[in-house]
TORSETI-808664 format. One line per field, with one value per residue (C-alpha): residue number from 0; x, y, z. Coordinates in steps of 0.2 Angstrom, whole numbers. Example, Ala and Ser with C-alpha at 12.3 -4.5 7.8 and 13.67 -1.06 7.14 Angstrom:
BEGIN
k	c(0, 1);
east	c(62, 68);
north	c(-22, -5);
up	c(39, 36);
//
This chain:
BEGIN
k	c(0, 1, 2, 3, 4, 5, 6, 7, 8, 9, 10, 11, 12, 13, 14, 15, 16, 17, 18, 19, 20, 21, 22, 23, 24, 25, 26, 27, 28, 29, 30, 31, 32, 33, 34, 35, 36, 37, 38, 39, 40, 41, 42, 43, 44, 45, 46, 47, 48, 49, 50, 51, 52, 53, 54, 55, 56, 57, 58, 59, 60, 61, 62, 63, 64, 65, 66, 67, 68, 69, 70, 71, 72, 73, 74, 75, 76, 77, 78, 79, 80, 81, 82, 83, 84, 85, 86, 87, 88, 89, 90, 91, 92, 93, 94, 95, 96, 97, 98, 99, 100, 101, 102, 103, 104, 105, 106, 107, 108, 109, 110, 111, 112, 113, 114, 115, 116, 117, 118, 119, 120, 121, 122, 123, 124, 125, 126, 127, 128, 129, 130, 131, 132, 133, 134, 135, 136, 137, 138, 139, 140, 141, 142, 143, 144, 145, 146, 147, 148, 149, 150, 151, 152, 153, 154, 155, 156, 157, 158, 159, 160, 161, 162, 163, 164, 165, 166, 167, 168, 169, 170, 171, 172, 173, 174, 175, 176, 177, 178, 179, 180, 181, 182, 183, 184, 185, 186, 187, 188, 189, 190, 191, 192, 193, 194, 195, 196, 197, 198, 199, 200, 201, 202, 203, 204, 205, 206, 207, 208, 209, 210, 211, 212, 213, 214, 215, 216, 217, 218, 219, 220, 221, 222, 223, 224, 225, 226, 227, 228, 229, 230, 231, 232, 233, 234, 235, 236, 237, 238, 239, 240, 241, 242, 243, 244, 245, 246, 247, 248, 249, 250, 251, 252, 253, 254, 255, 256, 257, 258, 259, 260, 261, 262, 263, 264, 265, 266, 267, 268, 269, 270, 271, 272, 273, 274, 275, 276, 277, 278, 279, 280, 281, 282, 283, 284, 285, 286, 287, 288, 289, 290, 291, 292, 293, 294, 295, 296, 297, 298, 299, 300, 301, 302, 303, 304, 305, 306, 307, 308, 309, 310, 311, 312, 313, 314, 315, 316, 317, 318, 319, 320, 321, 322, 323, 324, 325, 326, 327, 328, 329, 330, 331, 332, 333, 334, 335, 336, 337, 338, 339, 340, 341, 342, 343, 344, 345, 346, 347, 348, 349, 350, 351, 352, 353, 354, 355, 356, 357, 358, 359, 360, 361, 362, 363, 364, 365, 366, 367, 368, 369, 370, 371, 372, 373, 374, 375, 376, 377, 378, 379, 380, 381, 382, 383, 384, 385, 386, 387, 388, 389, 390, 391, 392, 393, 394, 395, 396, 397, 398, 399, 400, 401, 402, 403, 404, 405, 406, 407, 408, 409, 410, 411, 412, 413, 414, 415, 416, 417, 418, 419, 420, 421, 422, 423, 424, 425, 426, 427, 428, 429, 430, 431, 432, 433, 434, 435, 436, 437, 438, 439, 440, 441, 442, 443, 444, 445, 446, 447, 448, 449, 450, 451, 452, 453, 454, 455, 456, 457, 458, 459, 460, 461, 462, 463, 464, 465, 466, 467, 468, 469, 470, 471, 472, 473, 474, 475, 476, 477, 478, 479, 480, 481, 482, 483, 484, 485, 486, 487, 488, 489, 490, 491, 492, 493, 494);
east	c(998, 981, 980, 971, 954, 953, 933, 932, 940, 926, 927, 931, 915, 918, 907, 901, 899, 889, 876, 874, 871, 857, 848, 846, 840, 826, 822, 819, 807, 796, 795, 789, 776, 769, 770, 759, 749, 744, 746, 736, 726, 723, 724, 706, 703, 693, 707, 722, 715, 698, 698, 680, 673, 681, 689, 710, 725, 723, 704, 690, 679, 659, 643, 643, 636, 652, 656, 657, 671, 656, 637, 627, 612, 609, 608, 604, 603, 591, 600, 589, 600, 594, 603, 607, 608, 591, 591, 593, 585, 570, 566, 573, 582, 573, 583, 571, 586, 591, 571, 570, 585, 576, 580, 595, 615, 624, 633, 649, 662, 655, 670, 666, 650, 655, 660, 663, 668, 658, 649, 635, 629, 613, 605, 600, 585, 574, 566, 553, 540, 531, 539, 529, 534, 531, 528, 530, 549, 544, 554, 555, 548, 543, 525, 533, 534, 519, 521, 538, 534, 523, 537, 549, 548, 558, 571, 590, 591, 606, 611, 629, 635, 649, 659, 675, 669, 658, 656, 643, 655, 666, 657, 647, 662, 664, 646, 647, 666, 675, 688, 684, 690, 684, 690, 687, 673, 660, 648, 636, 653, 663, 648, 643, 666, 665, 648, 640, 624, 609, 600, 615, 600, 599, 613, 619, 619, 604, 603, 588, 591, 575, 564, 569, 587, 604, 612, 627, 642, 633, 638, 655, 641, 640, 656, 666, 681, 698, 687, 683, 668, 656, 656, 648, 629, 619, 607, 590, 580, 569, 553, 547, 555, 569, 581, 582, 582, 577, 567, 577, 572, 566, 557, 565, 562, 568, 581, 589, 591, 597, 609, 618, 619, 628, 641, 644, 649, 662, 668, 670, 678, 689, 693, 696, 709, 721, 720, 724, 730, 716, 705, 694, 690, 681, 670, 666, 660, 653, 642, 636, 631, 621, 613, 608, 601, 589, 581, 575, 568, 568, 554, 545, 555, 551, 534, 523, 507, 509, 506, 489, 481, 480, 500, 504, 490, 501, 516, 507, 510, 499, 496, 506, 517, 524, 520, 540, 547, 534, 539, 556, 554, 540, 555, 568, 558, 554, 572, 579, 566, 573, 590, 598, 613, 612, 598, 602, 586, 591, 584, 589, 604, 599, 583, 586, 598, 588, 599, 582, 566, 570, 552, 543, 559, 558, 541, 543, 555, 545, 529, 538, 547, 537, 525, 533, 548, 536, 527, 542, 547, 529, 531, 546, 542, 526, 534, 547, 560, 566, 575, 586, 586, 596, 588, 598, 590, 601, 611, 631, 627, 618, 613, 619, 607, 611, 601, 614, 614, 607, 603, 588, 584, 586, 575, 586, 603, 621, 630, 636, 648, 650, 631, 620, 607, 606, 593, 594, 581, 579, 595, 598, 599, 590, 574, 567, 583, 589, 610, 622, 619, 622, 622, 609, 610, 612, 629, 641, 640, 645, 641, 645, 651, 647, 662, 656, 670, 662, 646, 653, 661, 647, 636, 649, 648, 631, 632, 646, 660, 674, 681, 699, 699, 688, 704, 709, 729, 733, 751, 756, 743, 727, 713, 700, 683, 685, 705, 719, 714, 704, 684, 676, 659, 645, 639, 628, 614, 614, 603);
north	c(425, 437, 455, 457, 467, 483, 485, 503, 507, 506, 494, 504, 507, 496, 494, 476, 484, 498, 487, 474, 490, 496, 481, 481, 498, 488, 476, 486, 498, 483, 474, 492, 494, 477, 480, 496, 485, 474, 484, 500, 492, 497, 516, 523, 535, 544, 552, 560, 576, 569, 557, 552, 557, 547, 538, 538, 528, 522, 513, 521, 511, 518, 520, 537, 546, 553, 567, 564, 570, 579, 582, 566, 564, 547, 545, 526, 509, 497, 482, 471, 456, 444, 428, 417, 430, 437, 437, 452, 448, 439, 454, 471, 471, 465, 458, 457, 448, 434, 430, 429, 417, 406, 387, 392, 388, 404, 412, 417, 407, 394, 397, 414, 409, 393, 396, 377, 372, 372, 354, 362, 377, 373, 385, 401, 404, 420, 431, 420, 433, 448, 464, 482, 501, 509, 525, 541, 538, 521, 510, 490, 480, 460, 455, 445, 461, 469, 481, 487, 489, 504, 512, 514, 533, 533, 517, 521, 506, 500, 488, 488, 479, 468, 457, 447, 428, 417, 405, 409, 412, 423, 433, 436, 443, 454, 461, 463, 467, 472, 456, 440, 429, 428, 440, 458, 472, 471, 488, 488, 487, 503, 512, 512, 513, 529, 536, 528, 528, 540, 527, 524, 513, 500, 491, 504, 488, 476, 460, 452, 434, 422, 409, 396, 398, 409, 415, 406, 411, 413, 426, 432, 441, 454, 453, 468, 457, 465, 480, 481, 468, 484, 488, 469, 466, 462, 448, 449, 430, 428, 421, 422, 437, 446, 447, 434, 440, 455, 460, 460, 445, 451, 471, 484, 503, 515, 522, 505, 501, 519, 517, 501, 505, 519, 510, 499, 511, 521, 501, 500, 514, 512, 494, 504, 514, 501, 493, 508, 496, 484, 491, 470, 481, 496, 485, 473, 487, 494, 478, 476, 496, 493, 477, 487, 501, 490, 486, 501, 504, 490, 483, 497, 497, 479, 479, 477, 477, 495, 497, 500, 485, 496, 497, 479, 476, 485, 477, 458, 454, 441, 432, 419, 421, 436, 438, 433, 444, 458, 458, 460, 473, 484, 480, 489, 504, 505, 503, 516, 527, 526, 531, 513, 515, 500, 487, 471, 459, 441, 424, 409, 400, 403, 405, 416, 402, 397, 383, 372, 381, 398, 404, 395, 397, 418, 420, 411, 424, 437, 432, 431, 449, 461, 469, 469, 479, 490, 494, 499, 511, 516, 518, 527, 538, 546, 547, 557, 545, 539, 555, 551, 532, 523, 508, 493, 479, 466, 451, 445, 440, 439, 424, 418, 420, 402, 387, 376, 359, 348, 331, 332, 349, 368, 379, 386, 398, 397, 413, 426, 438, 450, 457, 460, 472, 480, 496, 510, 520, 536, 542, 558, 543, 550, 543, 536, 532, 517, 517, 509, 495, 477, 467, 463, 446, 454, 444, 459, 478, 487, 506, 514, 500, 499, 488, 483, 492, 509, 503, 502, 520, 528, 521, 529, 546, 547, 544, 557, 547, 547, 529, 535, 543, 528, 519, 508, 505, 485, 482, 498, 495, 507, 494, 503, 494, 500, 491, 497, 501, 521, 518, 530, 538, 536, 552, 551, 544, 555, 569);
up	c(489, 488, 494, 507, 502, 510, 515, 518, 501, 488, 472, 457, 445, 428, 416, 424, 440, 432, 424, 438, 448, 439, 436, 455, 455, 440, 452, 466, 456, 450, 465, 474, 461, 464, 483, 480, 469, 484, 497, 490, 477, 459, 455, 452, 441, 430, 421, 424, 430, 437, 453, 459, 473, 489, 477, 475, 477, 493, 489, 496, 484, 486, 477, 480, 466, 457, 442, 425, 413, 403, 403, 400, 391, 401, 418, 420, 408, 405, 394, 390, 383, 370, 375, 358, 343, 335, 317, 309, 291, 300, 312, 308, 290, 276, 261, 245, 235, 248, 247, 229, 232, 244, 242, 231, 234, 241, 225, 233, 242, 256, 267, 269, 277, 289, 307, 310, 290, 275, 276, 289, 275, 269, 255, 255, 267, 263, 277, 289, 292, 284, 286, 284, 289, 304, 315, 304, 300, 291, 299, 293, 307, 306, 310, 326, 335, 334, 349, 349, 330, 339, 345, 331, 332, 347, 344, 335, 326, 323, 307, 306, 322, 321, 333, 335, 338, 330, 347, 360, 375, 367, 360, 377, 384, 371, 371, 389, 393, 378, 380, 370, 387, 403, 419, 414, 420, 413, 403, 419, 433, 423, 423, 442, 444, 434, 440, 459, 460, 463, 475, 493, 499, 483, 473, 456, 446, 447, 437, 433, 428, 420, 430, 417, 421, 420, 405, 397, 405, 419, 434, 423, 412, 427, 435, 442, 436, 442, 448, 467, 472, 475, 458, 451, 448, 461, 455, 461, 464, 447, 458, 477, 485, 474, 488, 505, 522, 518, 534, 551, 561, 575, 576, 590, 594, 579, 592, 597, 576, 571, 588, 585, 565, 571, 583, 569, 557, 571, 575, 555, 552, 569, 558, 541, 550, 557, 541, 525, 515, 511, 494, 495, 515, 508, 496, 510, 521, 506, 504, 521, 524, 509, 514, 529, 522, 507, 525, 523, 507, 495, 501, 494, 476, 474, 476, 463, 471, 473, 453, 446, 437, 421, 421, 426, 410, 399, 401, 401, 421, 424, 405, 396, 391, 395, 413, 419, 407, 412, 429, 427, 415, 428, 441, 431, 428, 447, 450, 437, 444, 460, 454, 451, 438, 427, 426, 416, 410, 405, 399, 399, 392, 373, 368, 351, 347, 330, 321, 318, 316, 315, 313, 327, 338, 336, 338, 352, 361, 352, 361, 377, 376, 365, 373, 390, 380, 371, 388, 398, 382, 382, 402, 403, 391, 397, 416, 408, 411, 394, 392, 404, 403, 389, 383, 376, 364, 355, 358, 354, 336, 321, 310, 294, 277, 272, 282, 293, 288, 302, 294, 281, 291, 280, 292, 305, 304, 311, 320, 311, 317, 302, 305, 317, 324, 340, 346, 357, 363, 376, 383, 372, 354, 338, 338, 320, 315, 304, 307, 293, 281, 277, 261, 250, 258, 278, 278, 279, 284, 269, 278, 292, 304, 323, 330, 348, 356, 347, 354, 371, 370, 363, 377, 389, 381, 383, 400, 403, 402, 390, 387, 386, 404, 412, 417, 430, 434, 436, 436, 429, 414, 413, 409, 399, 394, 375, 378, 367, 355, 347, 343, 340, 346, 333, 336, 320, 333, 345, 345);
//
């Protein structure tokens, strides 16, 4: 017979009991995390000391403009992103001994050349243009590039880039957000997080995509990934009017406009309040405040009829064939100059992509870009703006010095992930200045590496930000755009 259990006497603590107890306690602490996870959203935070402005656990996500961990020396970015992967020993490092070898079989070990096996290397394939020094620091330029070549005294040029993945797609992530897999912030989304823009009345993060066509990878390429929606590019229309539906639909009194705006914002923050625990709500407000405001002004940022024909000469608007690509270039320096955080200028799916015909297929691109890029430097620069504007040139890869076998065919170049070459200009970089080396064949860096997470962090410093405190808290992780892992700032190029 059993004894009857006493239910106000309390079971004795074993060792069992102990143990079961406190993986309850576990249990209970991880699901209340992921609770706060959904209920409050991600932690924002620009360190552990240094919340943004408006900004905290409970969401409040904005594009107010917010302060940095330390003073910048850039207060906006220009990236203009060369879809594909120029060639570095075509364009901007020379390499005497791989043209003496031109025609010749690679003297070291195929294997470490071939992204997709050793049957697709050709020969060795020397340098396809001329090259000849520039601008009083004697920079190497090719002959295709006969107006940024103008400008070297003000471009950082960067040899020693280097990257994870030989594949287009992955190593797009990489460039843009630090990861080699889809899913995660992008540069341009954790600059406006960490900073907000100057501009309430414009997006902080403008994309600029080509006529002919979006980018591989498409929109990931400037998404705010796990970040709050606010913070993702805002793509403007490559032809016709940038952005639809601009003007309202019907005109009323000034008073009748400003009166209802203000109703909705009281009826939106009235909404806000019932609702602290919905971060997606703050962005969504966010979006359509901003919508409404641009009704305003963007009209007037947008407008290139408002330049003089001698500037819109400059930059090639209007002639073949640079006229896309010089719009979108004047656009971003209108935008920058109205206080926009992050412009972005891309072409199509991949026009530096040079496996056949390397030299008719980057002159191409060369004819397209060039002077529209050494226009806005030129631009920027005497409005006094490139002090204060970082300029990015450079794509996710380099090329390989051997030709890639396709058929009968030896003129074109596979990927090369070991080397490639990137520019800065403005933005408090050293101007005149060539940065690390590859090899005598441009195959390898062999001084002073620029890993892309390095690139990335250095590119937050000298907008103000330090990459270790730019941090967002998923799941109990703080995501960082430099990852895990300690790069370092290449402070050898700043000036």
């Amino acid at each position: 017979m059993k004894r009857p259990v006493n239910e106000s006497k309390p079971l004795p603590l074993t060792r069992r009991r102990l143990f079961s107890r406190a993986g309850e306690g576990l249990f209970g602490a991880a699901l209340t995390q992921l609770l706060c996870d959904d209920f409050f959203g991600g932690t924002s935070a620009l360190g552990s000391e240094t919340l943004p402005h408006d900004q905290g656990a409970l969401g409040g996500h904005n594009l107010r403009p917010k302060l940095p961990h330390h003073p910048a020396t850039a207060t906006s970015v220009i990236q203009l992103f060369m879809n594909g992967g120029p060639s570095q020993m075509d364009l901007f490092d020379p390499k005497p001994t791989l043209n003496r070898m031109d025609g010749k079989a690679y003297p070291g070990n195929p294997e470490d050349l071939g992204n997709f096996g050793t049957a697709g290397i050709g020969v060795m394939m020397g340098g396809r243009y001329q090259f000849e020094r520039h601008g009083e620091c004697g920079m190497w330029m090719g002959d295709p590039l006969p107006h940024t070549s103008k400008m070297v005294d003000d471009l950082c040029m960067i040899h020693s880039m280097w990257t994870d993945h030989p594949n287009h797609d992955n190593a797009l992530y990489k460039i843009h957000s630090g990861r080699l897999f889809m899913g995660y912030p992008t540069l341009g989304a954790w600059t406006t997080y960490g900073l907000g823009s100057e501009n309430q009345n414009l997006p902080a993060y403008v994309v600029l995509s080509d006529p002919l066509g979006i980018p591989k990878n498409g929109t990931r390429n400037w998404t705010s990934g796990f970040l709050p929606q606010v913070y993702a590019g805002t793509p403007f229309r490559p032809t016709g009017s940038p952005i639809l539906h601009l003007k309202p639909q019907y005109e009323q009194p000034s008073p009748v406009t400003d009166t209802a705006r203000q109703l909705l914002r009281q009826l939106d923050e009235i909404h806000r309040q019932d609702r602290p625990y919905q971060p997606d709500l703050d962005s969504r407000i966010e979006s359509y405040g901003l919508a409404a405001r641009m009704q305003l002004s963007a009209s007037e940022a947008l407008d290139l009829s408002r330049e003089s024909q001698k500037t819109k000469s400059m930059y090639g608007v209007g002639e073949k064939p640079t006229d896309s690509y010089a719009r979108r270039c004047l656009l971003a320096r209108r935008l920058v100059e109205r206080g926009v955080r992050f412009v972005q200028i891309f072409l199509e799916e991949q026009p530096w992509d040079s496996h056949v015909d390397l030299g008719p297929n980057h002159r191409a691109a060369c004819e397209r870009t060039d002077k529209p890029v050494a226009a806005l430097l030129q631009d920027l620069k005497q409005r006094g703006l490139l002090d204060s504007t970082l300029v990015i040139w450079g794509g996710e890869f380099g090329r390989t010095p051997t030709t890639q076998k396709t058929g009968d065919i030896y003129t074109g170049r596979d990927h090369n992930m070991q080397a490639f070459t990137s520019w800065m200009a403005g933005g408090g970089v050293r101007g005149g200045l060539s940065y690390g080396a590859t090899d005598e064949f441009g195959h390898k860096v062999v001084e002073n590496p620029v890993s892309v997470h390095d690139f990335h962090a250095t590119i937050l410093h000298l907008l103000g930000l330090h990459h270790h405190k730019l941090y967002f808290e998923r799941s109990g992780l703080e995501e960082r755009l430099t990852g895990v892992e300690e790069p370092h700032v290449v402070t050898d190029i700043i000036g």
